[in-house]
Structure formats: C-alpha cells, structure tokens
C-alpha positions in Angstrom: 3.1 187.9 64.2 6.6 189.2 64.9 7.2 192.4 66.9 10.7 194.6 65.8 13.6 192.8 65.9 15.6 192.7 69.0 19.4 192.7 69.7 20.2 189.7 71.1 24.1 188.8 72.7 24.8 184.8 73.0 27.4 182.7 73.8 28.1 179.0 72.6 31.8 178.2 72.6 33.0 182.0 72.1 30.7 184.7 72.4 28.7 186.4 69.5 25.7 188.6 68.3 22.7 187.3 67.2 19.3 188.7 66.0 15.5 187.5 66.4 12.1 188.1 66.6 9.9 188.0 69.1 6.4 186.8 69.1 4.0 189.8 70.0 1.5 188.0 71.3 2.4 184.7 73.3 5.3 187.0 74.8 7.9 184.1 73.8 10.7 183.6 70.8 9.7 181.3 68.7 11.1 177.8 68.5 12.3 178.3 64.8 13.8 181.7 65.8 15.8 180.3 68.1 17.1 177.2 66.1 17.7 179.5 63.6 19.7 182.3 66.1 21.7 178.3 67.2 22.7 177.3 63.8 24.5 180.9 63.2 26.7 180.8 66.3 27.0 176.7 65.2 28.2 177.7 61.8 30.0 180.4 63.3 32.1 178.9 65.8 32.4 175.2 64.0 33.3 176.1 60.8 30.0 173.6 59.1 26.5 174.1 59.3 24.7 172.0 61.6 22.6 169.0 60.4 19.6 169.4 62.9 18.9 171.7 65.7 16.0 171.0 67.4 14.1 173.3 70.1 11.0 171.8 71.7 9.5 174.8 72.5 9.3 178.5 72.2 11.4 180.4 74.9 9.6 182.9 77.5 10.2 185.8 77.5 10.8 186.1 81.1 14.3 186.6 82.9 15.7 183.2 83.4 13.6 181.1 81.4 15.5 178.4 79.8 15.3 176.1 76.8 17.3 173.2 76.6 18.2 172.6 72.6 19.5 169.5 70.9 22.4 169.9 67.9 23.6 167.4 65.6 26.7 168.6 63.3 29.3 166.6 61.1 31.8 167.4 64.0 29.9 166.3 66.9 26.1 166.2 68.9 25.7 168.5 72.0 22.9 170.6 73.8 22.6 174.2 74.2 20.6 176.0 76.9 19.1 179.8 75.7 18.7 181.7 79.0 16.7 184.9 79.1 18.7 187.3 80.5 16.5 190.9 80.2 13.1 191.6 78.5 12.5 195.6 77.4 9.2 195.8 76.0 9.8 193.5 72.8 13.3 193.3 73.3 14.6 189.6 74.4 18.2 189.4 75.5 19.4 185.6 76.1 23.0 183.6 75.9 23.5 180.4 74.0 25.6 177.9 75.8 26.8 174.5 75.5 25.8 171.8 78.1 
C-alpha cells in the first residue's frame, strides 16, 4: 500500500529532485522505489540508463537511516547511500550519494 507521494531532494553527482512513495504501513520506502528514484538521478547525471541497481532492503523511514545501493551502468559500477534526512507524517526526505 502506498501513502501520497512525497517530495523528495537527492544528490548523486549534482543535485536533483526526485519523487516516491512511501509504504503506509511498514513506515519504510520501498526497495523498488528507491532503485527506481537511483536510476533517474543515474540517467540524469550520466547521460545512459543504468543496467542494474540493486537495493537490498527498504529504507526506514527514520532520520539517518541509511541504505547502501549497488549500480552497474555502461560507463562505470559504484554504490550509492540514501540517507533519511526528515520524515513529516508520510513525507520521506533523503539524499542520494555516491560512495
């Protein structure tokens, strides 16, 4: 079940908007929601859609949870971290960035 959707800001190499959803009732973003949120700013900022991102988790929504994310593109691998950085209700605010 997804609750309204939430404004989100991120970062990855430059900054940039994103949008998701947050799960209602586990109080966490989904693991799809936020590969999904990581191959926008991917596409975005590397001009090519990433071949794989991979989240193992969902991400709580608490401030300063963290989810480490792998990213395979045709221009190179790296991680990303989402951190959590204000929860309003059902709103989730988190950055994206590189490791």
């Amino acid at each position: 079940m997804n609750a309204r959707i939430a404004r989100i800001i991120g970062t990855t190499v430059a900054a940039g908007g994103l949008l998701l959803g947050l799960s209602a009732c586990s109080m966490s973003v989904s693991s799809e929601d936020v590969q999904s949120e990581i191959t926008s700013m991917v596409k975005e900022q590397l001009q090519t859609d990433p071949t794989k991102v991979d989240c193992p988790s969902d991400l709580d929504a608490k401030v300063g949870a963290t989810l480490t994310c792998t990213v395979e593109s045709p221009v190179r691998n790296f991680d990303v971290v989402a951190t959590v950085t204000a929860v309003d209700g059902s709103d989730v605010k988190f950055d994206i960035n590189e490791v």
